[in-house]
N, C-alpha and C positions, 0 to 999 in steps of 0.2 A: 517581464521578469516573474519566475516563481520563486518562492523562494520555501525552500524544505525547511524541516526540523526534526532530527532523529535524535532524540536522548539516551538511546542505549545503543550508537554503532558497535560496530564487529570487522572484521574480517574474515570471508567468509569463501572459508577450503570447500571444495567440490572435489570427492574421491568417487569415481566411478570402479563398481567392484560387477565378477559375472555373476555371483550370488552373496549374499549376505550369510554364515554360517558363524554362529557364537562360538565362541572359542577355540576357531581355527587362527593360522597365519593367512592372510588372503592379498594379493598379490591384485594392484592399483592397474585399471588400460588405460588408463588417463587422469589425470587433476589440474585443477585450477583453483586461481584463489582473486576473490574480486572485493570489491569493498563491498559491505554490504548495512543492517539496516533498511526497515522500509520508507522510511522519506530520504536515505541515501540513493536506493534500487529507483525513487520516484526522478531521482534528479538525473539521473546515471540514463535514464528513458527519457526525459525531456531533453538531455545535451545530444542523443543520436538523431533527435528529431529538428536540431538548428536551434530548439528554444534556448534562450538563456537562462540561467539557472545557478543557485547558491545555494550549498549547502552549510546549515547551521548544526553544530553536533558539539559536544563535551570531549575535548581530547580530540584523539587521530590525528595529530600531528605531524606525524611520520608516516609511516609505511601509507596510513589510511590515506592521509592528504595527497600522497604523490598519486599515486592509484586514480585519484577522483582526477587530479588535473591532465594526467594522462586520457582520460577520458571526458574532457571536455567541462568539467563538473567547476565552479570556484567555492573551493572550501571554505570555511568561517570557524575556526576553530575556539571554543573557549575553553577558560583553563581548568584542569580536571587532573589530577594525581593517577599515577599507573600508566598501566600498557594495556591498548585495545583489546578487548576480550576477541576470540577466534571459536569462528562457527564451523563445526566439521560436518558435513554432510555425506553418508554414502548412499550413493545409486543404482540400483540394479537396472540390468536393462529394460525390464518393464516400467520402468519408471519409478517404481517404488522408492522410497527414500525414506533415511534411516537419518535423523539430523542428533545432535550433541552442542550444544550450544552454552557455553561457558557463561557464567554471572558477568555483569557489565560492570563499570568502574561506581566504585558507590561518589556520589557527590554530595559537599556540606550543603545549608543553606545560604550558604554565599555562592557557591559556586551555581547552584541554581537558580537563586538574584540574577546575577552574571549572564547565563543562557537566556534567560527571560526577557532581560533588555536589550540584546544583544537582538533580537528574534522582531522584536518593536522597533527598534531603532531602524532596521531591513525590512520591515513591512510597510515601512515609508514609500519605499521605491517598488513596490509588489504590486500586481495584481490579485494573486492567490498566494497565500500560505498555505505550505502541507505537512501538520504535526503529527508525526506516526512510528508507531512501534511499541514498544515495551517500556517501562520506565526502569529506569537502574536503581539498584541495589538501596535500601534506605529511603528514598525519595517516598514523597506521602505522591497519593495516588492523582491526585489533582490536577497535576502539573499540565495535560495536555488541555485542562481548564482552564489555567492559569497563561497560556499563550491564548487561546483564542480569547480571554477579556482582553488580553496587552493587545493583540492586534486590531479589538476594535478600535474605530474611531482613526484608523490608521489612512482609510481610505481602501487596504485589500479584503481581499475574502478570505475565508481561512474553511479547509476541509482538516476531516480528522478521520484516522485509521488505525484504529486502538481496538485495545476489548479487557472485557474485567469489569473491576473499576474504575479504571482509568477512562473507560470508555462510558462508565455512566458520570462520572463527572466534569467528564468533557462534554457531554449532550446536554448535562442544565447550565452549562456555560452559553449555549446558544450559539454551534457554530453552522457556516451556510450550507456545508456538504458533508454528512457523515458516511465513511464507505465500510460497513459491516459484511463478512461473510455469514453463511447462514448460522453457521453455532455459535457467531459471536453474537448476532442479532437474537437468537433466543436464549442465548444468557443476559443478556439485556433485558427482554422482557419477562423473563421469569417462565417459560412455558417451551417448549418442543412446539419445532415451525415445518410440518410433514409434509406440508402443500405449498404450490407457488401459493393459492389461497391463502395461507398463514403469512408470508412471506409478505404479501402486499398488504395483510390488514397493520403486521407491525408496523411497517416503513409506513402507512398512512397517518399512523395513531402519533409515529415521530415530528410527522410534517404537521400535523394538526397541534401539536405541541411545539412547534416554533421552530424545527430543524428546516431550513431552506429546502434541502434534495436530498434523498435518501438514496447511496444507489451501494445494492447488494450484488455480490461476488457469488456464484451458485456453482461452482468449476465448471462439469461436465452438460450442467445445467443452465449455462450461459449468464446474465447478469440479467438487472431487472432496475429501474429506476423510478421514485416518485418526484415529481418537479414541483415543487411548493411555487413555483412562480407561474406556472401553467395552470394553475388552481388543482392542482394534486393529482395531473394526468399522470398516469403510469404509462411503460413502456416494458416491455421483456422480450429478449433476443439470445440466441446461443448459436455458435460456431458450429459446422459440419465438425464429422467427428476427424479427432485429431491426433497422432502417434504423440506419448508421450517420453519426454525423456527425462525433464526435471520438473516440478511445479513449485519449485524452490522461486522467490518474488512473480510469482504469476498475479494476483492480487494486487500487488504493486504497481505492473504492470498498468490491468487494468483502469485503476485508479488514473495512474498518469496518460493512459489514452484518452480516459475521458476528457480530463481539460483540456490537452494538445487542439482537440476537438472546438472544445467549447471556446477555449483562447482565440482560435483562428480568426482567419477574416469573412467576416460578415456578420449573419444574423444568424446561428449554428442551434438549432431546436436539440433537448432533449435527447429527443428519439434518434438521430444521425449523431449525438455524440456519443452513446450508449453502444449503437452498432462501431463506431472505431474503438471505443474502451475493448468489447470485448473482439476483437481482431488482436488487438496488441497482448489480451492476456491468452490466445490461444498461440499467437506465435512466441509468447516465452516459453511455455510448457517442450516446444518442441526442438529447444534450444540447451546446451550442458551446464548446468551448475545453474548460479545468480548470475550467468550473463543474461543481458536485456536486449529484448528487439530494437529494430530501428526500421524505415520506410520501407525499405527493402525486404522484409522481414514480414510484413504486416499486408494482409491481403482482404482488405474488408469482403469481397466478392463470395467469401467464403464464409459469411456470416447472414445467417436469414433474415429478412427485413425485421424491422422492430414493428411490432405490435400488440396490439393492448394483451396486460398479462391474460394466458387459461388458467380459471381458477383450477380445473383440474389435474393440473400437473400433479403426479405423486412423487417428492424431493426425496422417497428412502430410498438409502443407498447411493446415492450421490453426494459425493465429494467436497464439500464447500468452499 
């Protein structure tokens, strides 16, 4: 079992348009609307993969809840005033994407009591917990700190998928896996990360600072991972190049390839769950909206072996 944590879900419209033009009428070839949230997108990817999976979130009781169980998901709803915020996205055919994303439901401090026990109480039964996304309106910035303490001592492991603040107070909270893209990882450390070289010295400096595995999201530039339990082996792999149509939860994606990975059976290194993490974030890119791969979807064959990072990668201009 994993079990998610999204604090600020959505539902999340996908408008495919043939060009993006301000201040026109512009006429939809297609939409959808999926539930969305990045540790909802993480659950929504483990339920097409057979894993079982619970989603923890404030609200969605409706439209969001039906959504998730229609796709395999079981929702955990706790209580939260309002209506689900709605994420519009538009797509041009090159992929570009223009997103609009409404404020999330603000919650008291009882109500985030509430989520927080709620998230321990289900980390009982877990192997991983996955705290990710945005924190909602109001909420002190802590909070994806405040689940990885509650879940220690639970027995799971808890990964986090933040950035801001929220993402550095969630890193001295001391959780096993933090998954940063690259501009989130240099807001973190305070400096511009121009090189995989820069890229692996953060993520080392994290794991020598007590983060378990550090694994970065690079887009076009495939992922990169440091294994605190390997004594800080690094690993860096990227995908054959890949048509894009949405990069709307591609990271997310990622993220949830990795553990599928790491979950499985046997003895699953690092470096072979690295190469499915980033399988599964290139076959969302090439997928509509925030729909999420599944097995069928996912062609590791198409991702080059992992091996030790080039420090001379030049990351300008790449995508994070």
């Amino acid at each position: 079992m994993i079990v998610t944590v999204t604090p600020n879900p959505s539902l999340d419209r996908t408008v495919e348009i043939p060009e993006l033009i301000p201040g026109a009428v512009l006429r939809a070839t297609t939409h959808r609307v999926d539930p969305g949230g990045k540790g909802v997108n993480v659950s929504r990817v483990l339920a097409r993969f057979g894993r079982p999976t619970l989603a923890v979130m404030p609200g969605g009781a409706g439209e969001l809840a039906e959504l998730l169980r229609r796709a395999g998901v079981q929702p955990v709803c706790t209580p939260a005033e309002g209506a689900t915020r709605v994420n519009t996205a538009l797509v041009e055919p090159d992929g570009t994407t223009t997103k609009v994303n409404e404020p999330g439901l603000p919650l008291s401090a009882a109500e985030v009591d509430t989520l927080v026990d709620t998230v321990r109480v289900h980390a009982a039964h877990a192997a991983w917990v996955v705290t990710a996304g945005s924190i909602p309106v109001g909420v002190p910035s802590d909070l994806h700190g405040r689940i990885v303490a509650a879940v220690r001592g639970t027995g799971a492991r808890v990964a986090v998928d933040t950035s801001g603040e929220a993402l550095r107070a969630a890193v001295a909270a001391g959780p096993d896996l933090v998954k940063p893209n690259v501009a989130e990882l240099a807001e973190l450390v305070g400096h511009p990360l121009p090189r995989l070289a820069d890229v692996l010295a953060a993520a080392r400096d994290l794991v020598s600072g007590g983060i378990g595995t550090v694994l970065v999201s690079m887009g076009a530039a495939g992922a990169l991972v440091v294994d605190g339990a390997d004594d800080g082996a690094a690993w860096h792999t990227a995908s054959l190049p890949t048509p894009v149509r949405s990069t709307v939860g591609a990271g997310d994606s990622t993220l949830a390839g990795y553990l599928i990975a790491l979950t499985g059976a046997g003895d699953v290194k690092a470096a072979d769950a690295l190469v499915h993490a980033v399988a599964c974030g290139a076959a969302a890119v090439g997928l509509p909206g925030t729909a999420v791969p599944g097995p069928a979807d996912v062609d590791p064959s198409h991702v080059r072996p992992a091996s030790a990072p080039d420090a001379a990668i030049d990351l300008t201009g790449e995508a994070p």
